[in-house]
N, C-alpha and C positions, 0 to 999 in steps of 0.2 A: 532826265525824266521829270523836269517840272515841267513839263507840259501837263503829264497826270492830272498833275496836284490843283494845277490851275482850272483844268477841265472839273475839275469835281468842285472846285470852288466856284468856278459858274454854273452850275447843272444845281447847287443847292440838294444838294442829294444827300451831303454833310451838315453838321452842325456844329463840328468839334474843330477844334484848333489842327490845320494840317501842315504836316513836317518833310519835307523834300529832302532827296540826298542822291547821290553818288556823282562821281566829278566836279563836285563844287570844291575848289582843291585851294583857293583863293579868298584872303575877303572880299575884293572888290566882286567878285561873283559872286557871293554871297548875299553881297549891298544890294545888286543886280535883280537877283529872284526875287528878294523881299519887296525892293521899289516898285518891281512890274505889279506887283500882288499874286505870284505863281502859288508864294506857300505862305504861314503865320511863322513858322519858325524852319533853320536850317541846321541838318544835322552835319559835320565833319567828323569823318574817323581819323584815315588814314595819313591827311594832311598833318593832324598833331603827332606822329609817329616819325614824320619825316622832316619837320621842325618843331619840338617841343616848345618854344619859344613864339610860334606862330603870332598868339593874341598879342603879347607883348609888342612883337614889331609890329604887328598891324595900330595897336594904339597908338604907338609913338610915330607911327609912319614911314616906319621902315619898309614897307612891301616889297622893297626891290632886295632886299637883303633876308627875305624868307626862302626859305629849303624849299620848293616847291613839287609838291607829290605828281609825279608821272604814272603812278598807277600800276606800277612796275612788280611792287610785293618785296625785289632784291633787295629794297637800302633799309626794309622797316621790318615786313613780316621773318622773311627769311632768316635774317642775323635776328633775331625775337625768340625762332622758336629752334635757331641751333643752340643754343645756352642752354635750354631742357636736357 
């Protein structure tokens, strides 16, 4: 959905700092949206759920060694809200 965000960012219709998300599951997609200028900032949920460690390897440049979220809900939400 940054297409959206992009559209509103050229249409000037906004004034305010705009935040893109869902499927950005990656930093290198993350780098991606910001460089095109689709959004000012991006949001990740689900990703830090399915490696807590995410930012860490991405600083150090591990990215091939992050948990990578498929979107799936089984490996994060699921096991999350059976512990309740």
């Amino acid at each position: 959905y940054t297409w959206v965000t992009r559209k509103l960012r050229e249409s000037g219709a906004v004034s305010v700092p705009l935040v893109t998300t869902n499927r950005i599951n990656m930093p290198a997609v993350a780098e991606e949206v910001l460089a095109r200028g689709d959004a000012d900032l991006v949001s990740m949920a689900r990703p830090f759920l399915a490696d807590a460690e995410l930012m860490n390897k991405a600083r150090d440049g591990d990215d091939a060694l992050i948990n990578t979220c498929i979107g799936c809900n089984q490996a994060c939400l699921d096991h999350t809200f059976q512990a309740m």
